[in-house]
C-alpha positions in Angstrom: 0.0 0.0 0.0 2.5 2.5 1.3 4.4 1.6 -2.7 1.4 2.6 -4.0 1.2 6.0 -2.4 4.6 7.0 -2.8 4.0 6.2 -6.3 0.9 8.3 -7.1 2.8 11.1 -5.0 5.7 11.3 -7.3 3.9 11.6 -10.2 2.1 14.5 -8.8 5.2 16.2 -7.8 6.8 15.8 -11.4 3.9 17.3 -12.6 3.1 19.8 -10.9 7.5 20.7 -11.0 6.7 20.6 -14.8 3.9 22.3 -14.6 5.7 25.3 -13.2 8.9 25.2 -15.5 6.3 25.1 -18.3 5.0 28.3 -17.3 8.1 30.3 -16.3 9.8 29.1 -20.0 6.5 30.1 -21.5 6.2 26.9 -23.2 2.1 26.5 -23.3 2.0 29.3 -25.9 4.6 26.8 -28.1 2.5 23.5 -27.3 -0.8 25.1 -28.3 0.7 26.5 -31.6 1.8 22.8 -31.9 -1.3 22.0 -31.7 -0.5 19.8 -28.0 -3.7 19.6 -25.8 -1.7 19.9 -22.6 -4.3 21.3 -19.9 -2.0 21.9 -16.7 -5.0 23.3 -14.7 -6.2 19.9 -14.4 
C-alpha cells in the first residue's frame, strides 16, 4: 500500500515541478501553436 502511495505522490510532484517550469519558460504558448492539448489546470 505504502508503494502505491509513494507512487501516485511522485507523479504528482513531477507534474506539478513541470507544470511550473512550463510556465516560467512560456512553453504553453509553443505546445498550443503545436497544436498539444496539454491542460496543466487539471
Amino acid at each position: 500500500m505504502m508503494r502505491i502511495i509513494l507512487f501516485l505522490a511522485t507523479n504528482m510532484a513531477i507534474s506539478v515541478v513541470i507544470g511550473i517550469v512550463f510556465n516560467l519558460l512560456g512553453l504553453s504558448g509553443v505546445l498550443d501553436a503545436q497544436g498539444v492539448n496539454l491542460d496543466l489546470t487539471s
